[in-house]
N, C-alpha and C positions, 0 to 999 in steps of 0.2 A: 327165725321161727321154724321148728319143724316140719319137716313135710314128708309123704309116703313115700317109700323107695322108689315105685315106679308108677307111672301114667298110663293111660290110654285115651286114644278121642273115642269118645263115647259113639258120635257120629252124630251127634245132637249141635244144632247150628248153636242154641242158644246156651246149651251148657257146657260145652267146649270138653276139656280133658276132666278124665276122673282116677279115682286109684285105681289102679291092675284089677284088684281083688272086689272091687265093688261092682256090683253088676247094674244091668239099668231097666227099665222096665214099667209101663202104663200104668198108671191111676186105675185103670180099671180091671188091670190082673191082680192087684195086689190090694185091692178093698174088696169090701164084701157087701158095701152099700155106696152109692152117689145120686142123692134124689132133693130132690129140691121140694120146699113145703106148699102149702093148698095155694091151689089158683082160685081158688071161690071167694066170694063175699057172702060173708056173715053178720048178721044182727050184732050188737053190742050189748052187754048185759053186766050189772052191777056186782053180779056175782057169781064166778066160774073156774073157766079155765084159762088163761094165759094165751092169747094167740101172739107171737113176739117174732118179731122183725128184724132187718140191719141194726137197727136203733139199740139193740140189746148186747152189740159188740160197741164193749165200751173196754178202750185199751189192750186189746188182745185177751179181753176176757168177757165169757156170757154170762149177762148177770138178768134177771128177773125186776123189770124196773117196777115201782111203787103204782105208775099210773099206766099199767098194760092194759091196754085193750082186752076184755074179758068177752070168752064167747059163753055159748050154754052150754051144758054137758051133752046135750045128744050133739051139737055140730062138733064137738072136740071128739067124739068116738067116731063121728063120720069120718073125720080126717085121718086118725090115728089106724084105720083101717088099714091101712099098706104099710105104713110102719110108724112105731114109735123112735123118736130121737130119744138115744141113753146116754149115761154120764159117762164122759170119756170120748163122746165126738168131738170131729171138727165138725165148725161151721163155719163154713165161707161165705159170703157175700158175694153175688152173683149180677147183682141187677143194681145200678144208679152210681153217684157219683163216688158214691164209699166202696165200689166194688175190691176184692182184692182182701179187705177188713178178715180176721181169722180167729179163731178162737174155740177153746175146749170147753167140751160142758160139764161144769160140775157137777155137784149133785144140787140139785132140784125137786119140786116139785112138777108133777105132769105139765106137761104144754104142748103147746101146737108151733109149728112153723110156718110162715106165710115163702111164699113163692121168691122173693129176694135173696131167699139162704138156703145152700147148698148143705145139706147133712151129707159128713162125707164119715167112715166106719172100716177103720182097716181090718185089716186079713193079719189077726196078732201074730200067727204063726211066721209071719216074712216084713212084717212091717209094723215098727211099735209109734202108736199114734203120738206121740208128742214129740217123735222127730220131724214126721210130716208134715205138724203143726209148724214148727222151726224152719221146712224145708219151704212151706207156703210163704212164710214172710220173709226169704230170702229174697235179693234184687231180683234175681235171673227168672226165679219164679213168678213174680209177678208184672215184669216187664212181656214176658210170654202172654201171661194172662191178659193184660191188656190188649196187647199185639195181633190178639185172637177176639178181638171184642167187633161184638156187631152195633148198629147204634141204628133209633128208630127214636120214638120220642126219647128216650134216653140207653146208657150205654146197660150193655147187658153179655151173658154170655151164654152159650148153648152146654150141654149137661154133656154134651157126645165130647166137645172140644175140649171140656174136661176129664173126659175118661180118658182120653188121648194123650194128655200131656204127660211124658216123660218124667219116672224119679231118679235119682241115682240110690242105691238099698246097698249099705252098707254090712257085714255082718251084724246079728241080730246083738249080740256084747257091743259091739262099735257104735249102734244106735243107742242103745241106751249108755254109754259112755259119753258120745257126745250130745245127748238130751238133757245129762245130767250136768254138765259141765257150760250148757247154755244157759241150765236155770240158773244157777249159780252168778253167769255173768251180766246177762239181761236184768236178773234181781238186783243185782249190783248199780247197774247202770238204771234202772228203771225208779229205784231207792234217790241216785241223786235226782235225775229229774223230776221227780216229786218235792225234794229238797228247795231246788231252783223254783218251783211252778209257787212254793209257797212265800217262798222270799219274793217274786212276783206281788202276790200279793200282800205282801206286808207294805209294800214300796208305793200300790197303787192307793191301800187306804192311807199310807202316808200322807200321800200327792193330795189326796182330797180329804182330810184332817189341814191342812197346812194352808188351802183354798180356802175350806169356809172360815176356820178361825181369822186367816189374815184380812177378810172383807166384811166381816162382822165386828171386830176388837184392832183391826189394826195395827202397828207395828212397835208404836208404843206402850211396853206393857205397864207401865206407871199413871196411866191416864184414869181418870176417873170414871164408872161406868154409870151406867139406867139403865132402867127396865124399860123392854121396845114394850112388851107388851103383849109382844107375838111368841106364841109357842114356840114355832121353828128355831127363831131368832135368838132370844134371850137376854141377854144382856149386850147394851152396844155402848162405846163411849159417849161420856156425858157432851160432848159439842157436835157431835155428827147429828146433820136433821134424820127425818125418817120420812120417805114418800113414796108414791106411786107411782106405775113406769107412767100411767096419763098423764103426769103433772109436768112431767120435763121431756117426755120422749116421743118422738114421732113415728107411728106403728103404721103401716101400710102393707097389703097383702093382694093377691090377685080375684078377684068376685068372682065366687063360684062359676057364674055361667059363661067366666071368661076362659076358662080351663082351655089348655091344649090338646087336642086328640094327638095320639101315637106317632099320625101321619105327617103332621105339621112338623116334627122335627127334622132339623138340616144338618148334616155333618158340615157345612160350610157356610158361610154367608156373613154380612155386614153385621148382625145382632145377635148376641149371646142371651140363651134363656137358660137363668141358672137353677137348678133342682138341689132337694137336701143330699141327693147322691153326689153332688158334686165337691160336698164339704170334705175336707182331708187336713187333719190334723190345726182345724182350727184357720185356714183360709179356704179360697177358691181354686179350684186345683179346673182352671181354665184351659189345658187340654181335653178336659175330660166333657166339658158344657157341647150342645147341642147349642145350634142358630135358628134363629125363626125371623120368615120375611117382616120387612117393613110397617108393613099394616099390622101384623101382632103386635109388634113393639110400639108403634106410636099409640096402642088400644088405650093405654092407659099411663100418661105421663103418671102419676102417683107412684109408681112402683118401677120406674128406672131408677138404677143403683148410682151410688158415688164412691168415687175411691175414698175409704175408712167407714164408709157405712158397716153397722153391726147387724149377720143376718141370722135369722133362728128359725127352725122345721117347725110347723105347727099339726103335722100330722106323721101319722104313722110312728118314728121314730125322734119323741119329742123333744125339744129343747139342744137338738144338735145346733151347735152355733159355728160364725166366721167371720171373719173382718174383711170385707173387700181391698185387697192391696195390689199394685199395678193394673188396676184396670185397662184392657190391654183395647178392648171397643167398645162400641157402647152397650148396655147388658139389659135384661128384663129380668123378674121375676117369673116361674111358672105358682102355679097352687102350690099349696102347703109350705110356703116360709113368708118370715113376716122381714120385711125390710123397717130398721131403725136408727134413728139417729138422733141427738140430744138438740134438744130444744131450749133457747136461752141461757145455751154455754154452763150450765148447771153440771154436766160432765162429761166426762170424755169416755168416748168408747172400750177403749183398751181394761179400762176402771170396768165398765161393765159387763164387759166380756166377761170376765174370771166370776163375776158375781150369778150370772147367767150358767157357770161354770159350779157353782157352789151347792154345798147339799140345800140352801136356804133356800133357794128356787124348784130344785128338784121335792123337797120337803112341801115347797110350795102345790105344786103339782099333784103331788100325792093326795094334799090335803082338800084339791078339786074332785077326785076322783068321786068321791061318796061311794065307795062301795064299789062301783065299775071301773072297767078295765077303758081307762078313757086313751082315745086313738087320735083326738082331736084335742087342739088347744083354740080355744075360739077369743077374738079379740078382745070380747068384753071381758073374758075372765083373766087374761094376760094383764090388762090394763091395770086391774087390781093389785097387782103382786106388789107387795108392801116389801120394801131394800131400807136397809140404811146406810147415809150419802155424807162420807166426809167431802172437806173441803178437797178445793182441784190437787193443792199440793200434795196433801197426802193422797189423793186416786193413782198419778202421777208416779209415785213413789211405792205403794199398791204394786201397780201393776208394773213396773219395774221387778220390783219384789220377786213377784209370782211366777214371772217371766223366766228370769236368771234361773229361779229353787227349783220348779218343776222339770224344769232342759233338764238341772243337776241330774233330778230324779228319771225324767224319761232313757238319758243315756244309761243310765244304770240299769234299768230294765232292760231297754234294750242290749247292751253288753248279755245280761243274764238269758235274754232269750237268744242270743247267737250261741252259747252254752250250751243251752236248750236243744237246738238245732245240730250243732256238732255232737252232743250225744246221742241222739236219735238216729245221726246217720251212722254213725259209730256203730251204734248196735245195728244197724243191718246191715253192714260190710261186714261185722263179725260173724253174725248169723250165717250171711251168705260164704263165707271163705270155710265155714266150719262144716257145713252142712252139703257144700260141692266137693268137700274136700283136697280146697286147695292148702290148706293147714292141718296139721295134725292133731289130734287131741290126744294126750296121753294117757293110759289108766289111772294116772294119777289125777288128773284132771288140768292138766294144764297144758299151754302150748308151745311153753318152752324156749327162753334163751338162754343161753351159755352160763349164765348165774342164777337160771328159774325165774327169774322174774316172767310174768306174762308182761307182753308191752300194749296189749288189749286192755288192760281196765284200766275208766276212765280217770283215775288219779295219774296215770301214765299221759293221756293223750292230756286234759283238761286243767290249765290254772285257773285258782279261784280270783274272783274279780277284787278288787280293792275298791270297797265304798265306803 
């Protein structure tokens, strides 16, 4: 790959050597603006002005979301009093866990900026704002950035520490040569990821296409069917019964006023109290559990778990499920999951897992809402949830099935997001080598090997998966 005739150490710890001809020089000599937006609180109003936040850097671009936060017109000209943000800024993220996020603004209609986002406005004469942009989501750049972060309720950064941070300013042709030769690549790379994010989800509605068909119609597709009767449902085969989880299942959950305060929880001890945060990937991910003494755990024999017990969230995040497997001590339940297990050998868990697992329960669910946003799933109404129950061999055979296809489909995902991942960092090693100038860009727009090929796009780095 090309590179500049000659070097120099800039004298910057974090950005090491740069081209001869490149000079270096603050953020705040070479902008003409660095102001971060209102520190106030404002009323909300149905209809106005746009007050927009981190939340509006979505993908290295600022976009105008549908459900912004609307102020009135006199607080929007209060704010816009010291300055308006125009089309062609950056905006950086300055405050919370997305700090570092970057992005130009298009063109737009008026808005305001809340105090989270740094409007930053270069000086066009020495600095062309879309290389800045490119130079901000470089590594180097924003490992500094963090580097420089103060932390109090959460991480944030000071407006001075950013006038301070060092560029490297390329000639004013050379920036826009290589601005234009990033769009190009990033578009490139940013096009497959998009690619990949959708084949994602083709794979996931697959997964659950393939779920509920196989626990609703089963594996036999020559079998004769009936009408369940049930909207969700539809048609299920003619020898499978149809019943409620009350009639074969055993639901047990913690009484509200038996609830665990904060404090009660042990990083160690004799008895595990398991939470719906502990679910991962469909077990018990029993590094992760909290211990609670003696006297909690014996509060309530009803709700100590058994190895293969089936367990489901019944608040917050509903219908997350797990199978207890190597029970490693003895376990409790806290609030909000319901412990299950079948009752008169009628089925087996694994069978019910995946149906628990199905849009038919999920469907079910929705169809409790009536109109609210329901946070809770309460026992009486769990009880109800109407399934239909082949016999054991085929549950057995079921969840076999399920088991086997979905692995197939989760590795394929997952292969596709390591892809994912590889291109993403791809694009900021390019970013960052193009814009410190450890590679050259040529007026051509490329960077050059011996046959022109660039060895930078991601057809070069990336084979495609075999599924």
């Amino acid at each position: 790959m090309m590179k500049y005739d000659s070097y120099r150490d800039s004298e910057i710890h974090w950005l090491g050597n740069i081209p001869t001809h490149w000079i270096d020089s603050h953020l705040k000599r070479v902008c003409r603006l660095i102001k971060d937006g209102t520190h106030g609180s404002f009323q909300r109003v149905d209809s106005g002005y746009p007050l927009l936040s981190v939340r509006n850097i979505v993908d290295n671009k600022f976009v105008n979301l549908k459900d912004d936060s609307m102020i009135s017109k006199e607080d929007y000209l209060s704010i816009v009093r010291s300055f308006k943000v125009k089309e062609g800024d950056i905006q950086l993220a300055i405050v919370g866990a997305t700090m570092g996020k970057v992005a130009l603004v298009p063109k737009l209609k008026p808005f305001a900026t809340q105090r989270s986002i740094a409007t930053i406005r270069v000086n066009e004469r020495v600095l062309l704002n879309k290389y800045l942009f490119y130079f901000i989501q470089g590594n180097r750049f924003q490992k500094n950035l963090w580097s420089n972060t103060n932390y109090s309720a959460q991480p944030g950064i000071y407006l001075g520490t950013i006038e301070a941070i060092s560029v490297p300013i390329p000639p004013p042709a050379e920036q826009e040569t290589i601005a234009d030769y990033l769009d190009t690549k990033t578009q490139a790379i940013d096009k497959k990821v998009e690619l990949l994010e959708k084949k994602i989800t083709y794979y996931q509605e697959l997964r659950k296409s393939l779920i509920n068909e196989t626990v609703t119609k089963g594996l036999n597709k020559d079998v004769k069917l009936k009408d369940s009767g049930i909207d969700w449902i539809g048609q299920i085969p003619e020898h499978w019964e149809f019943r409620r989880i009350k009639d074969y299942t055993y639901v047990k959950a913690r009484i509200g006023w038996q609830g665990l305060r904060s404090d009660e929880f042990e990083l160690s001890g004799d008895y595990y109290c398991v939470t719906g945060t502990d679910f991962l990937n469909g077990k018990i991910d029993w590094s992760n559990c909290y211990h609670v003494e003696k006297e909690r755990f014996d509060q309530d024999k009803k709700i100590i778990i058994k190895e293969g017990d089936l367990l489901i969230t019944k608040d917050g995040s509903i219908g997350k499920t797990a199978i207890v497997q190597n029970l490693p001590k003895p376990a409790t339940l806290n609030s909000g999951v319901f412990v299950t297990r079948p009752r008169h050998e009628k089925y087996i868990n694994e069978y019910m897992y995946w149906l628990l697992n199905s849009r038919v329960f999920f469907d079910f669910v929705d169809f409790n809402k009536n109109g609210t946003t329901i946070l809770h799933l309460y026992q009486n109404v769990f009880e109800k949830f109407f399934y239909c129950l082949p016999p054991k061999n085929e549950q057995k055979d079921i969840a076999n099935y399920l088991e086997k296809k979905t692995s197939e489909i989760d590795q394929i995902v997952k292969n596709i997001q390591t892809q994912i991942i590889t291109l993403k960092e791809l694009r900021k090693t390019l970013i960052n080598d193009v814009v410190t100038g450890k590679i050259k860009v040529s007026e051509s727009g490329s960077v050059g090997l011996k046959d022109g090929q660039d060895s930078i796009h991601p057809e070069n780095q990336i084979h495609p998966i075999k599924s």
